[in-house]
C-alpha positions in Angstrom: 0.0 0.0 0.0 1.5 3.6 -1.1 -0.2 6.6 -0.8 -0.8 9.2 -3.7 1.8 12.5 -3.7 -0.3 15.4 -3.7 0.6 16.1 -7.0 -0.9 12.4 -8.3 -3.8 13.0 -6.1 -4.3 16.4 -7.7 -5.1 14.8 -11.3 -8.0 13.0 -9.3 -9.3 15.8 -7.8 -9.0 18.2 -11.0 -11.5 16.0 -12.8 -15.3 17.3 -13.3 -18.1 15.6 -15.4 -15.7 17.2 -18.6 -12.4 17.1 -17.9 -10.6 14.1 -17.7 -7.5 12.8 -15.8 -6.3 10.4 -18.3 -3.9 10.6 -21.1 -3.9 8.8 -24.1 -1.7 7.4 -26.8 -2.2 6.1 -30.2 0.3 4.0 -32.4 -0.7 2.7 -35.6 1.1 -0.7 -37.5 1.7 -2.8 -39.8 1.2 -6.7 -38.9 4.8 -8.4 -39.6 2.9 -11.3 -41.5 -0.2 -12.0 -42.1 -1.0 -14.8 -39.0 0.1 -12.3 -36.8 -3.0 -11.5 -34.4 -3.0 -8.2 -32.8 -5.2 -8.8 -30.1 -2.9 -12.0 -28.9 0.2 -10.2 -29.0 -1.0 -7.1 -27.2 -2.9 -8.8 -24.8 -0.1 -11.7 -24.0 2.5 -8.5 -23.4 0.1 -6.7 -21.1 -0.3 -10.0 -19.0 3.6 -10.0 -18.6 3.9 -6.4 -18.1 1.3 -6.9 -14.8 2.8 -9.2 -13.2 6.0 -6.8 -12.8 4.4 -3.1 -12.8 3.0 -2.1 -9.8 0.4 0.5 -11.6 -0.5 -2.1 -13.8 -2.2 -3.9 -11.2 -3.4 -1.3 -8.0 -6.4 0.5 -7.8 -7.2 3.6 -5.7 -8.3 2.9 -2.0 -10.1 6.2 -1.0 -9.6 7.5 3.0 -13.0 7.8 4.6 -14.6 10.9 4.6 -11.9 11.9 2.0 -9.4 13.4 5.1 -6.3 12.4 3.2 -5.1 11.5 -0.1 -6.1 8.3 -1.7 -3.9 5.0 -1.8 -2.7 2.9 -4.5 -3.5 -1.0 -3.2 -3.4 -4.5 -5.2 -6.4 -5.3 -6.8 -7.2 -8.8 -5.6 -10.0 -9.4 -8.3 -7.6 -8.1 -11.6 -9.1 -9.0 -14.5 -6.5 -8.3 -17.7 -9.6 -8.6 -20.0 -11.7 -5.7 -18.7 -8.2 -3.4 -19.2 -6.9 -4.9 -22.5 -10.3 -5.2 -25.4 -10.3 -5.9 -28.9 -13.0 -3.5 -31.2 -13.3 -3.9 -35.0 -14.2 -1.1 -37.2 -16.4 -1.7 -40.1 -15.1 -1.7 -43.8 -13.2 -0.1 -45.1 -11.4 1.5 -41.7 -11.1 4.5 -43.1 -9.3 7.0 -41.0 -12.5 8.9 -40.0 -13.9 5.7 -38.5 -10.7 5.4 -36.1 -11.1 8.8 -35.2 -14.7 8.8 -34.0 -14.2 5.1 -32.5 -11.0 7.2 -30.6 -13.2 9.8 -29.5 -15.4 7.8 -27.9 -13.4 5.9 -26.0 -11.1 8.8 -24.9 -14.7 10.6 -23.9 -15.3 8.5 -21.0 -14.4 8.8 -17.7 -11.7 5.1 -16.3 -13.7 3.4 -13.9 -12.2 4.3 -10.0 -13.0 1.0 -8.7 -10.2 -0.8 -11.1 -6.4 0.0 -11.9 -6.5 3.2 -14.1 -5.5 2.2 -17.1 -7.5 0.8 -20.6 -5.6 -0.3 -23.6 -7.9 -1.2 -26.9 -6.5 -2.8 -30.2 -8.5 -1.5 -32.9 -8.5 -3.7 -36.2 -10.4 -3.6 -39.1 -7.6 -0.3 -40.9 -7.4 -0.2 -44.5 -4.6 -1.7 -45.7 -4.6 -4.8 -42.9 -2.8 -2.0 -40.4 -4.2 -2.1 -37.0 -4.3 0.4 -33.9 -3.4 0.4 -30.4 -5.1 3.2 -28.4 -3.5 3.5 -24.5 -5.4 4.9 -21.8 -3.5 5.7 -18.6 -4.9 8.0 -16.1 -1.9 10.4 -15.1 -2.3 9.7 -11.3 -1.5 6.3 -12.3 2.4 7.4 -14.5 3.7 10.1 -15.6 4.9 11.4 -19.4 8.3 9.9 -19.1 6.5 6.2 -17.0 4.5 6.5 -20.3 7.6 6.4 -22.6 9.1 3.7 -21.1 5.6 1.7 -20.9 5.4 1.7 -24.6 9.3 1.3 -25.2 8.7 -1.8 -23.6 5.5 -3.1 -25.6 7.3 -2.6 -28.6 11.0 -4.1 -27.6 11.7 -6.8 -29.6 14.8 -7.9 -26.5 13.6 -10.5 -23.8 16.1 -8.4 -21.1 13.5 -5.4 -20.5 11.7 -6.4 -17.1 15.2 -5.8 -15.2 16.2 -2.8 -16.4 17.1 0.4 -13.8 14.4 2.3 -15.9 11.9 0.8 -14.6 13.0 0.6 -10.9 13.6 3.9 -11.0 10.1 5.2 -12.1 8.7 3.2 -9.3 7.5 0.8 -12.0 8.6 -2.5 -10.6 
């Protein structure tokens, strides 16, 4: 149990009914051959990336009567397929599709009661490309804990989960 820095706690409490605390990330790619499955991939890196990130897998535990900041606890009922989904868009994925299913999804508030963090891998692009839109909320990491998050979905070396950078952010 660790509990939020004022600053964290801050992105919480700046929220309203339209403004959000979250940040967002899109990458768009190319699938490396044509049995390649997005949705496996992603949601096979995500499951290892839990199991050695602690924001990956705490949720907020609020103080009663709100007298002090929240804390970040280990969510005994995880569930890595409410955070990691798989959407289709229709043909032909146009760019204007991604965009509005996007828009949506960023135009929702993250659920309090689970870790604050969504990822979605978006298939269905022209061209057989697919999307993977990120969702963090920034009480959860910061700009540069975001970096290295999406450095290390996209590494192709197996030596990743030990390195400083991520002991050093906190992350492990």
């Amino acid at each position: 149990m660790r509990q939020l820095s004022a600053t964290d706690a801050s992105f919480l409490y700046l929220e309203t009914p339209n403004t959000y605390g979250h940040v967002n990330g899109l990458s768009i790619f190319e699938r490396p051959s044509d049995d390649f499955e997005p949705f496996d991939h992603v949601r096979q890196r995500f499951g290892d990336m839990v199991g050695h990130l602690a924001p990956m897998r705490r949720r907020l535990a609020q103080v009663p009567f709100n007298l002090d900041h929240p804390y970040w606890v280990d969510d005994e009922h995880f569930d890595l397929d409410y955070h990691v989904r798989h959407i289709g868009l229709a043909p032909p994925g146009a760019v204007d599709q991604l965009c509005d299913q996007v828009t949506r999804i960023v135009g929702r508030h993250m659920d309090r009661t689970r870790p604050l963090w969504e990822v979605y891998v978006i298939e269905g692009l022209a061209d057989g490309r697919w999307a993977m839109l990120t969702k963090y909320h920034h009480a959860t990491i910061d700009g540069a804990s975001g970096v290295i998050m999406l450095k290390i979905l996209t590494d192709t070396s197996p030596d990743e989960k030990g390195s400083a950078s991520w002991k050093e952010r906190g992350l492990i």
